[in-house]
LOFITI-963230 format. One record per residue (C-alpha): x, y, z. Coordinates in steps of 0.1 Angstrom, whole numbers, padded with zeros to 4 digits, always signed. Each point is the difference from the previous one (the first is absolute). Example, Ala and Ser with C-alpha at 12.3 -4.5 7.8 and 13.67 -1.06 7.14 Angstrom:
+0123-0045+0078 +0014+0034-0007 
***
This chain:
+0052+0295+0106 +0028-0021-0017 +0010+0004-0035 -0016-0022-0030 +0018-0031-0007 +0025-0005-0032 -0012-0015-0028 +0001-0041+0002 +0015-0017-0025 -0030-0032-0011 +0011-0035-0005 -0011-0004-0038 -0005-0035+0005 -0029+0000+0027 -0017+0030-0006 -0014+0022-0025 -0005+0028+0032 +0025+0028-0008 +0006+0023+0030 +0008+0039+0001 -0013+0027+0024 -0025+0006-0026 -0021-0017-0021 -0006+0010-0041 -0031-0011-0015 +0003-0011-0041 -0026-0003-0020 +0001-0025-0029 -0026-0006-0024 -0034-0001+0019 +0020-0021+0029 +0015+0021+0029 +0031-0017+0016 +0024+0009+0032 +0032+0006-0012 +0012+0005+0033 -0023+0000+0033 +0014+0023+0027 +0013-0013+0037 -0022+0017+0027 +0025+0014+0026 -0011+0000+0034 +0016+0026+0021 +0012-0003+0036 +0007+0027+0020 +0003+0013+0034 -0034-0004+0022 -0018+0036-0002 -0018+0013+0032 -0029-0009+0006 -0015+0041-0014 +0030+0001-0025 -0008+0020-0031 +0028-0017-0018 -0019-0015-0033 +0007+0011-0034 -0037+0003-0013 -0032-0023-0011 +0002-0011-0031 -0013+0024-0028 -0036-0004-0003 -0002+0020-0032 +0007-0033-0017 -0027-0026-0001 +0008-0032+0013 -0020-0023-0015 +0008-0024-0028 -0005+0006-0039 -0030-0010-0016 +0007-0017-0031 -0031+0016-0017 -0019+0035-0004 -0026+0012+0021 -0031-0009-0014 -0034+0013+0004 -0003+0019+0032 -0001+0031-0025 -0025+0016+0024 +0014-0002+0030 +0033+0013-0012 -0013+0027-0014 -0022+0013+0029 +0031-0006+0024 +0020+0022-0022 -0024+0025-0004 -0003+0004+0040 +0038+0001+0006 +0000+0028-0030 -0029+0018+0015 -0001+0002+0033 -0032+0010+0017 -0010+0015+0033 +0000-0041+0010 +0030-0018+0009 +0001-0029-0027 +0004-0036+0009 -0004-0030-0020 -0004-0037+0004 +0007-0031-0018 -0016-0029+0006 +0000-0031-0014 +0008-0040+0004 +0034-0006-0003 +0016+0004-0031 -0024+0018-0014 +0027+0029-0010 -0007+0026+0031 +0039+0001+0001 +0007+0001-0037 -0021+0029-0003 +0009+0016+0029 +0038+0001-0013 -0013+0016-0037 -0018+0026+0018 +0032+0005+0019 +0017+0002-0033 -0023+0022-0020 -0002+0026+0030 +0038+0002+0010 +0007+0010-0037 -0022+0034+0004 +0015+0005+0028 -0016-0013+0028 +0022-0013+0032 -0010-0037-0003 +0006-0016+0033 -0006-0040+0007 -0002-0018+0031 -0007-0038+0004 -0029-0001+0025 +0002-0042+0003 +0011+0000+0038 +0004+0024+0024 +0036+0003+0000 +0006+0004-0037 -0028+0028+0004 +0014+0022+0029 +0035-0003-0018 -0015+0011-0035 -0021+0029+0017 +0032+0011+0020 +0015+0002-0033 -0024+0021-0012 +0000+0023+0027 +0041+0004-0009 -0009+0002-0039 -0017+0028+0013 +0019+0020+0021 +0005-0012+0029 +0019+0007+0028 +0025-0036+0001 -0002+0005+0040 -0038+0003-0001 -0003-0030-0023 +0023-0021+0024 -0020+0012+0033 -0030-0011-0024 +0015-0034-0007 +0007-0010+0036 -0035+0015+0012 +0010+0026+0017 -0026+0025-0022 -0025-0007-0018 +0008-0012-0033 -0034+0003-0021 +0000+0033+0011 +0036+0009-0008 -0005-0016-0037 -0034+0018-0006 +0015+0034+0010 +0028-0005-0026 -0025-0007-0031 -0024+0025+0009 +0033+0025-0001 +0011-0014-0031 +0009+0024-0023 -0008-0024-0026 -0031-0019-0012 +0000-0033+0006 -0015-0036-0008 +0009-0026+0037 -0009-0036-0010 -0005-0021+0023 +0003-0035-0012 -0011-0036+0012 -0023+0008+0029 -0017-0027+0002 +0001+0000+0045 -0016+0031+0005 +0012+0001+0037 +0032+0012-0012 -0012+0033-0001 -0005+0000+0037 -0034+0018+0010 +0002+0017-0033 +0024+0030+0009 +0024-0011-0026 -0024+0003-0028 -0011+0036-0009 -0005+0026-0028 +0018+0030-0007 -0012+0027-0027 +0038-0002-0010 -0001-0036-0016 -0020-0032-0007 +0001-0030+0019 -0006-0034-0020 -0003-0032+0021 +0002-0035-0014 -0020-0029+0022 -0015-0028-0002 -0030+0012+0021 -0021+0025-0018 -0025-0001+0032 +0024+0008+0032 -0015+0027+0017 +0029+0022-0001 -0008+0009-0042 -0033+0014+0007 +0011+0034-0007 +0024-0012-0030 -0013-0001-0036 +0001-0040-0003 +0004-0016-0031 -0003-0040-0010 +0024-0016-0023 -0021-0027-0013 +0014-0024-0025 +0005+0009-0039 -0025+0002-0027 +0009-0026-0027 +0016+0027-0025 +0024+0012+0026 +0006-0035+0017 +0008-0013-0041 +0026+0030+0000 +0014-0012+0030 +0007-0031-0014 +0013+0014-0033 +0025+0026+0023 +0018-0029+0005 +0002-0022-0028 -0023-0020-0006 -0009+0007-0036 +0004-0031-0017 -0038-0003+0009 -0034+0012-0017 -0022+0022+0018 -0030-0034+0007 +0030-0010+0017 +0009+0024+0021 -0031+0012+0011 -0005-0034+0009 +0032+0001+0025 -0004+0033+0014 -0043-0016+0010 +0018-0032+0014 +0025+0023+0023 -0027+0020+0015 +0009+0030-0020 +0022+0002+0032 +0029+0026-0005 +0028-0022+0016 -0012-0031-0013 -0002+0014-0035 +0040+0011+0008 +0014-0034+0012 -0020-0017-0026 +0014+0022-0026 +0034-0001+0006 -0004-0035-0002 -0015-0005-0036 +0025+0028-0010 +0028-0016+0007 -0009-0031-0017 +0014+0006-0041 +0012-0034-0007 -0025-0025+0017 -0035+0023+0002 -0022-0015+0026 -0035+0009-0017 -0028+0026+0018 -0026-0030+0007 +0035-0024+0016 +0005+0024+0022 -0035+0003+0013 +0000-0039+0007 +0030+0003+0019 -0013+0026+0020 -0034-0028+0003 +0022-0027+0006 +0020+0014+0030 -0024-0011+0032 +0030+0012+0025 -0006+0038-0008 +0003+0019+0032 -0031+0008+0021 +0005+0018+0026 -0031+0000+0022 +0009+0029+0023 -0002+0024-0032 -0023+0022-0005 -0031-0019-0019 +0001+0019-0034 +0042-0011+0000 -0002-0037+0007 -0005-0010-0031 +0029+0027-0013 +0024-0019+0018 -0008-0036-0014 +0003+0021-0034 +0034+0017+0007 +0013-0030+0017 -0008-0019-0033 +0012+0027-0025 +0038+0000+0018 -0001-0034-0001 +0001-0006-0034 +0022+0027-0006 +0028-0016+0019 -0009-0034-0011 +0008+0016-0038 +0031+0010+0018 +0005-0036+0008 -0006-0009-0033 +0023+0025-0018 +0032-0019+0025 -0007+0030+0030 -0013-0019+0028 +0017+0019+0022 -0020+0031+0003 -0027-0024+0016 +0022-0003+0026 +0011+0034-0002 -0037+0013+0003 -0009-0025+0030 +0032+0023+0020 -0012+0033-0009 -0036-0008+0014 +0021-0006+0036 +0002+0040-0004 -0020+0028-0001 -0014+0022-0028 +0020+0026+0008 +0029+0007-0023 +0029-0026+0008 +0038+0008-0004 +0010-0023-0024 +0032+0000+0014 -0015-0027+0022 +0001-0025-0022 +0045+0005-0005 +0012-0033-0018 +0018-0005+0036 -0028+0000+0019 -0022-0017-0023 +0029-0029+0002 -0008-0003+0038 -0035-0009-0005 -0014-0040-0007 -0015+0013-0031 +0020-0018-0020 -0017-0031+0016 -0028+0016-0005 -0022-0022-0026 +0000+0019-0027 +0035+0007+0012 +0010+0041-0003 +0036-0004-0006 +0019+0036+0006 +0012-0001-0036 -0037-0002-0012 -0011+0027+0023 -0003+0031-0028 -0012-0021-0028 -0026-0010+0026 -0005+0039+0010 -0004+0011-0038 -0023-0030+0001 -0028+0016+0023 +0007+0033-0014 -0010-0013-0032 -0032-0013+0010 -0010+0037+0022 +0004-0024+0032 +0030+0024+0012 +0006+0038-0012 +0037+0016+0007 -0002+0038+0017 +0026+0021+0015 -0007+0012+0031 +0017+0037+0013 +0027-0009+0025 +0005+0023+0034 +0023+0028-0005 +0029-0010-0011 -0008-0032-0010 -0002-0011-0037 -0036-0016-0011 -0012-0032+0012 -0002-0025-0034 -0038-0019+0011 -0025-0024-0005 -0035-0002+0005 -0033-0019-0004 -0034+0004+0005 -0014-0007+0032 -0026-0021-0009 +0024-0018-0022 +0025-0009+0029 -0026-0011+0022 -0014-0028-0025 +0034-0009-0007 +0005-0004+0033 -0027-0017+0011 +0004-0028-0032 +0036-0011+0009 +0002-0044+0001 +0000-0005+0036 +0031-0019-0007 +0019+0029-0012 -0014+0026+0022 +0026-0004+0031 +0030+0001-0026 -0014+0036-0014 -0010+0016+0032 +0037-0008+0017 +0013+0010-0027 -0015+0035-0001 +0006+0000+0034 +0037-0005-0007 -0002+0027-0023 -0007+0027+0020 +0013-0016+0034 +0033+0001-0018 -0003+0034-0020 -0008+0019+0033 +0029-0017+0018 +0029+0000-0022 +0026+0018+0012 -0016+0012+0031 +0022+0013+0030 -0007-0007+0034 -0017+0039+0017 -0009+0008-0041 -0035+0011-0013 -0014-0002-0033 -0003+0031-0019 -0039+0013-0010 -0004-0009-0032 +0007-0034+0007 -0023-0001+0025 -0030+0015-0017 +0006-0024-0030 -0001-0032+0015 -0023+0003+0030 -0031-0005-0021 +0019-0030-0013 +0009-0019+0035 -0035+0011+0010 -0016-0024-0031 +0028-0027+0005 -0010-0005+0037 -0041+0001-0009 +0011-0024-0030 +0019-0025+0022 -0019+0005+0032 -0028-0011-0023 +0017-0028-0015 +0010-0012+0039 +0034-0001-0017 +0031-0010+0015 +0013+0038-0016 -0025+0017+0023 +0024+0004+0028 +0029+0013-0019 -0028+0024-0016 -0010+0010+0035 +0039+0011+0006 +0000+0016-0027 -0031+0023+0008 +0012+0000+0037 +0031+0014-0015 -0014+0028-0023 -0020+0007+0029 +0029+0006+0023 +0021+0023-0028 -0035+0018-0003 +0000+0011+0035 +0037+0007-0002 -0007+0021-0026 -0028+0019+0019 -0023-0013-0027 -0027-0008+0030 -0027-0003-0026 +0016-0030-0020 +0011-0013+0027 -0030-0005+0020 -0016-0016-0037 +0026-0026+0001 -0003-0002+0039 -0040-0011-0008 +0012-0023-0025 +0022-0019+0023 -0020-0003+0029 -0024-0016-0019 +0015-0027-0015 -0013-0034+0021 +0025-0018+0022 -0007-0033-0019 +0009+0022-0034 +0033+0018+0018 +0014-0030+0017 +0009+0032+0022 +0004-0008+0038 -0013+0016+0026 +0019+0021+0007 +0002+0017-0033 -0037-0004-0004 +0008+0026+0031 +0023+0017-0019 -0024+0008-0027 -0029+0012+0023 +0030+0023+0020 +0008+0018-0038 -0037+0004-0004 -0006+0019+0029 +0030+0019-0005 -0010+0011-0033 -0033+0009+0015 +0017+0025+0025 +0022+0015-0029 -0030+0009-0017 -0017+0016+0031 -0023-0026+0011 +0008-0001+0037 -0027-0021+0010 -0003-0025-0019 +0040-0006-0002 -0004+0002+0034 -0026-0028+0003 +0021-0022-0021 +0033+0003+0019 -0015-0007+0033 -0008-0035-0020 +0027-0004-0009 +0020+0008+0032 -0022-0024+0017 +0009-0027-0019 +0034+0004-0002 +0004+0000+0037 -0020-0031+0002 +0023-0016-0028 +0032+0020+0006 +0004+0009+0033 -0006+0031+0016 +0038+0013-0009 +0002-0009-0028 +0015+0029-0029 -0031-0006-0018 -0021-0001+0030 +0014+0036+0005 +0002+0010-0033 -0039-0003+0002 -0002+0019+0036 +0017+0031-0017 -0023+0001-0034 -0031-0004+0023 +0020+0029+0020 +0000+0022-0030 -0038-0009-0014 -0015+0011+0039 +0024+0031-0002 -0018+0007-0032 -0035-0003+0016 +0007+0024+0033 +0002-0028+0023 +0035+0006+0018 -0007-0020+0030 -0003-0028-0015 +0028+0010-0027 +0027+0001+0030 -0011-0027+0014 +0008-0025-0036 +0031+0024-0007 +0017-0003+0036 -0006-0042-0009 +0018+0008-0031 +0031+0021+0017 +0005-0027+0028 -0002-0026-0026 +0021+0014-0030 +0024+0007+0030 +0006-0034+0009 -0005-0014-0031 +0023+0022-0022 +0015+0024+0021 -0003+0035+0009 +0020+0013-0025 -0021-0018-0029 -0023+0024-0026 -0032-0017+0008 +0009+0010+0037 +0005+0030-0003 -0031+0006-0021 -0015-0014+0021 +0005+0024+0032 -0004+0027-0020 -0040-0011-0005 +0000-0010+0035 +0013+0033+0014 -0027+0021-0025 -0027-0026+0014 +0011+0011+0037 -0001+0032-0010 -0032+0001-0016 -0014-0008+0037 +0020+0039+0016 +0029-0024+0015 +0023+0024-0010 +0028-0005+0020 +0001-0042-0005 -0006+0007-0038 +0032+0026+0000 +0020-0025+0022 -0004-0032-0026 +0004+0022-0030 +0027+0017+0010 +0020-0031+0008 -0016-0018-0032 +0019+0031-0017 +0037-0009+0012 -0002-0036-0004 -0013+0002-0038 +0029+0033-0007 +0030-0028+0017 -0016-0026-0020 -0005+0015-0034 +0009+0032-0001 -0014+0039+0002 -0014-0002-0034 -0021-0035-0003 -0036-0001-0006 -0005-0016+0034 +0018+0028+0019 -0021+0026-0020 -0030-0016+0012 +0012-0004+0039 +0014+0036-0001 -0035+0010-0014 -0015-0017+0027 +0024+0019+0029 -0011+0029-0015 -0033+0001+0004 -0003-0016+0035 +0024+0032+0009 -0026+0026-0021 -0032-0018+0021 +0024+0007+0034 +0007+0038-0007 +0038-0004-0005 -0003+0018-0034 +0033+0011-0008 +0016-0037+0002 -0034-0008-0019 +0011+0018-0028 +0037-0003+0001 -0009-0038-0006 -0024+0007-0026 +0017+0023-0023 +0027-0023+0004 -0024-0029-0015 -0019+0024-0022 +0035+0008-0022 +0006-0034-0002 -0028-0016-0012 -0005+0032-0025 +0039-0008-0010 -0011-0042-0004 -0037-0001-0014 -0008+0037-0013 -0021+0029+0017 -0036-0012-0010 +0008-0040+0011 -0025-0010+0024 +0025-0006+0027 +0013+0038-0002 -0029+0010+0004 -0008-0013+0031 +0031+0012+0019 -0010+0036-0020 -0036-0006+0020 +0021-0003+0032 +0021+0030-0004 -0033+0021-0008 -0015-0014+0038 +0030+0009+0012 +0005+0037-0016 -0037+0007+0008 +0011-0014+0040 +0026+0030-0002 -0026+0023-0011 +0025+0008-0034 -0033+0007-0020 +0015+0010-0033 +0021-0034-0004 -0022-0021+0014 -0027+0010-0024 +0025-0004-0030 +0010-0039+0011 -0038-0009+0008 -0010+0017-0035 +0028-0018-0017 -0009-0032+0017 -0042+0005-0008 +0010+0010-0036 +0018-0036-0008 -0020-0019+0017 -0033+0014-0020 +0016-0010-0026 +0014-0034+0010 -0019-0009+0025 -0035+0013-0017 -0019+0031+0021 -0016-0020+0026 +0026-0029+0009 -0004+0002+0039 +0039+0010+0003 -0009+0027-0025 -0031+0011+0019 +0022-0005+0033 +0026+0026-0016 -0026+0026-0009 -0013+0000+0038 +0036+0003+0006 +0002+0032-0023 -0032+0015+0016 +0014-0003+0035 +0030+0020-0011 -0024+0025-0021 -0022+0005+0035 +0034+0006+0017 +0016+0022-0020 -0032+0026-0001 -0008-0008-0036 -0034-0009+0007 -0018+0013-0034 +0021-0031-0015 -0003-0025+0028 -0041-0001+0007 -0011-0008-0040 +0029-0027+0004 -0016-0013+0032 -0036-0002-0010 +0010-0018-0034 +0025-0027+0022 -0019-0005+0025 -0032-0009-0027 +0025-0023-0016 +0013-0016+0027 -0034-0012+0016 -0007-0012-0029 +0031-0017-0010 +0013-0013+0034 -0036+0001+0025 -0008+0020+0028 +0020-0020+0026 +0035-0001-0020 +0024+0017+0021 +0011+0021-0033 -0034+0007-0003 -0001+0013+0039 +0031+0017-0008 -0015+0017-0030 -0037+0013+0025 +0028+0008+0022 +0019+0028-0024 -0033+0010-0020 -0012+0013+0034 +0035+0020+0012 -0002+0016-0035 -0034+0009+0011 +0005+0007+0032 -0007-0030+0022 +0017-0030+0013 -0002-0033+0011 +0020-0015+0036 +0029-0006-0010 +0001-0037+0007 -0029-0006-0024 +0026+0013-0030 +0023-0023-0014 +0031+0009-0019 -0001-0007-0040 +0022+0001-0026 +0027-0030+0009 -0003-0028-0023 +0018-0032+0009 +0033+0003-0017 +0012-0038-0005 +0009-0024-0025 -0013-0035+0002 
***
């Protein structure tokens, strides 16, 4: 990561934005104001591998990140006080609560008191946005570290090579502590997955916020509605915030004309408390609120929130017209930007005085001038439209200064900007980021983790917002998310990546203005993600689409033609079909050969799959040939120690353990085993499959004692990465039980076998040659065999890089 960048110097004359590396927040009065607003720093660094456990950390979830209410809680006194009672009492049940309720209605705000009350008496309070899928992995991964976690089981976790609800759940149920996990904003169940994610422990309380009190997955959860105020707490509300210059006819007059509708009650009070010199009376309000036909109705709400949103959409509106009127037009314009975005907290960073000056929004009618950028900031705050939090930075990283607004506030925003005005304000958001993410980028750099988390719910919303909008922004906003998708992967974050994979495939061709061949393009990164997550056969599917086409439109030799040849490769290797594996893979050598040249990476990788593939089908002697000369042209090209030589040495290796030439075997493999142990650590994936080797091959030699020390050390890590039955984990245990049944040791190796071979029928099928190979050493620790040529090998995962 590069350093922070010096403080800047501002131009007095054009803007009021003063930068630093941090920002202060002064109060003044009842106003807040920025006195400075921090720069975001985006950091560049080398490209990580594509396993690399190289992040700092998650941010802290210990903090809630959700913006300031401007008022109390009010009424709700029940529920608080049975949800505190439960996370002081626990009973022989698990507890797990749900709040439900339109939006707005304070699930949030009381979630975050609650939060509050309990971390004081000393309850681990943990928080985790649960609005999209990829906020929610990352906040439960965080978790998991908050509570002990191994920082190499959390990667594996993150890149789906174990499973992560599992990892997390083991980590609070061993907490030492008691602990309150809310989990806020789910409002799309499906995030959850199948509902593995969401358990109870008899170590803490779970507390889920939603939208959707009736989703099948709460049935078990104590579910509470948030309803909207009675008219003594909904008066309070009003009087939280100012608006006292009022008698109590009055009031209760307002609060019956906004619904008695928690956010509604907010906005509308921040308004009339702001107003001291020029007081708009309770009943002039009310006609505004009449008098404003144009209120947002969205019809795809919910029923019971249409007419929520004309009344929200209303109640903003007249807050930022008495903006207008007070000389602060600006934050109109302001507001119509920050709907581009998500709820999500936003770095304000983003909005630097020198990007801001990049933007047409001075055109912009009203005009948002950079010099009138924080009075028109202070503006919104002012009126509740925008609250100001600090969220944790990664380690080693200071805070990130924020904003943030309510969902349902954004999205009426958004969906009332003029039709005139709306191209300006989505280009310019798109200009925002586009420029933040790219400034100062190197060629072969990647983006460290923290800015990725932070802004991919953010390009997500901008390409939904101008995608909708048929904008001429949506195609920078598709490179964008094509570009967060491809740092992802880098990154080995497959989980995000395949999310913004989705959201780029599915952006229409008349919406992209993308051409064919990057309509391609888009399908290709799809499948790909598909294959890092394990889904063979559908990625599978999906490439042979795509290979299709692109021979018909590119040519049969094409690089991207063979690009797709090799993934399909991969995805077939993945389901056990090898002849058919060799036969895309050889198409991918011959090509990459002519194409790029022998000597090229993407050749050499792939020979190394095509020699495994031959290999796969007992062609010893061919495989050994290829790899062996694969070996020496990828050590003249780039060296003994390269991740590509690794992988072709690898692949010599095993084609010499399979042929019975075991001491060269495991000359070669030590070799590779002390080098990737030296380069990525003793538990990294990649170690451990040259570990899985040298176990075969000690077990070959009949060296019982070490062999059963490298296939325990291997089985160990890869329970705990890979989860206890991953197929290469089950594949490893067969491999342990062989060298049990060999060694004599048969009191340990027959419990082992009848518990495998249980697991792996179920797991794999009765036909998966792991699961053959499984029958195969259940019966020799019991005293019976198969022919031999009905046994395949296990235990040699592909070792490549794509």
């Amino acid at each position: 990561m590069g350093e922070p960048s010096r403080p800047t110097t501002p131009d007095p004359s054009d803007s009021d934005i003063v930068i630093r590396d941090h920002a202060r927040w002064n109060s003044a009065s009842r106003d807040q104001y920025i006195a400075e607003i921090g720069q975001y720093v985006v950091h560049h660094g080398a490209r990580p591998g594509p396993a690399a456990s190289d992040r700092s950390g998650p941010d802290s979830v210990r903090v809630p990140l959700a913006a300031r209410s401007p008022s109390p809680v009010r009424d709700r006194h029940d529920i608080r006080r049975d949800v505190l009672h439960a996370i002081g009492h626990p009973s022989d049940a698990p507890a797990k609560f749900v709040f439900h309720g339109t939006a707005g209605s304070g699930k949030t705000v009381l979630a975050k008191e609650l939060f509050h009350e309990v971390a004081a008496r000393g309850v681990v309070g943990l928080w985790v946005n649960a609005a999209t899928e990829v906020a929610f992995r990352a906040g439960m991964l965080a978790v998991a570290l908050d509570r002990g976690a191994d920082p190499v089981q959390v990667e594996a976790a993150r890149v789906g090579q174990r499973p992560a609800a599992d990892l997390v759940w083991q980590c609070l149920d061993a907490s030492a502590d008691p602990w309150l996990l809310v989990l806020d904003n789910a409002d799309d169940p499906s995030v959850f997955g199948d509902g593995g994610w969401l358990r109870g422990s008899r170590r803490g309380t779970v507390l889920v916020t939603t939208r959707h009190g009736s989703a099948p997955l709460w049935q078990d959860a104590d579910r509470r509605r948030l309803d909207v105020l009675g008219l003594d707490d909904a008066v309070c509300v009003l009087r939280d915030l100012n608006v006292s210059n009022y008698d109590q006819a009055a009031l209760e007059r307002l609060a019956n004309g906004l619904g008695f509708h928690p956010l509604a009650l907010t906005l509308a009070g921040a308004y009339l408390g702001q107003r001291l010199l020029d007081p708009v009376t309770v009943d002039e309000f009310l006609q505004r609120l009449r008098d404003d036909p144009s209120g947002t109705l969205d019809e795809a709400a919910d029923p019971d929130e249409r007419d929520l949103r004309r009344l929200i959409s209303s109640t903003w509106q007249i807050s930022l017209d008495a903006l207008t009127e007070r000389g602060v037009p600006e934050a109109t314009t302001l507001m119509w930007l920050l709907s581009c975005y998500a709820p999500d907290p936003l770095p304000i960073g983003l909005l630097h005085a020198q990007r801001l000056r990049l933007t047409p929004l001075a055109q912009a009618e009203p005009p948002l001038p950079t010099r009138k950028a924080d009075a028109a900031l202070r503006g919104l705050m002012s009126q509740s439209m925008v609250a100001d939090l600090d969220v944790p930075g990664d380690v080693g990283l200071p805070t990130v200064p924020s904003l943030q607004a309510h969902a349902l506030l954004l999205d009426t925003v958004a969906a009332r900007i003029p039709l005139d005005q709306r191209e300006g304000v989505l280009a310019s958001a798109t200009l925002l980021l586009d420029h933040l993410l790219h400034d100062g980028e190197a060629e072969g750099t990647c983006l460290d983790a923290q800015t990725l988390r932070l802004f991919t719910p953010h390009a997500l919303a901008l390409l939904g917002r101008t995608a909708a909008a048929h904008s001429a922004a949506a195609p920078k906003a598709l490179g964008l998310v094509r570009y967060l998708r491809d740092q992802s992967r880098e990154r080995g974050d497959y989980t995000s990546a395949h999310l913004l994979a989705e959201s780029a495939a599915r952006v229409p061709p008349s919406v992209s203005a993308a051409t064919e061949a990057e309509l391609l393009d888009d399908r290709y990164e799809l499948a790909c993600s598909l294959a890092d997550l394990g889904s063979y056969a559908e990625a599978a599917e999906m490439h042979r689409e795509v290979l299709h086409t692109r021979e018909t439109q590119l040519g049969p030799d094409h690089v991207q033609t063979l690009d797709s040849a090799h993934a399909l490769g991969l995805a077939l290797y993945g389901l056990g079909e090898w002849a058919e594996d060799e036969r895309h893979l050889r198409r991918a050598v011959d090509g990459r050969r002519r194409a790029l040249g022998p000597e090229h990476a993407d050749t050499i990788m792939s020979a190394a799959c095509l020699a495994e593939a031959i290999g796969e089908q007992q062609r010893w002697g061919e495989a050994e040939a290829l790899a062996r000369t694969n070996l020496a042209t990828s050590e003249a090209a780039h060296g003994p120690t390269s991740p590509y030589t690794l992988a072709a040495r690898h692949t010599l290796a095993w084609a010499l353990y399979r042929l019975g030439r075991l001491d060269e075997a495991e000359a070669l493999t030590s070799a590779t085993l002390a080098e990737r142990e030296h380069t990525l650590g003793s538990e990294h994936p990649r170690t451990l499959v040259v570990r899985d080797l040298l176990a075969g091959i000690l077990c070959a030699q009949e060296r019982w004692t070490e062999a059963e020390a490298a296939a325990r050390s291997v089985l160990t890590a890869r329970e705990e990465v890979l989860g206890t039955e991953h197929p290469h984990t089950l594949a490893m245990r067969t491999g342990l039980i062989r060298i049990l049944t060999g060694a004599g040791d048969l009191a340990a190796a027959q419990p082992l076998a009848v518990l495998n071979l249980e697991a792996c029928i179920r797991v794999l099928g009765e036909e998966h040659p792991d699961a053959v190979a499984c029958r195969q050493a259940h019966l020799d620790a019991f005293g019976s065999s198969l022919h031999d040529d009905e046994v395949p090998q296990t235990g040699h995962d592909k070792d490549v890089q794509r």
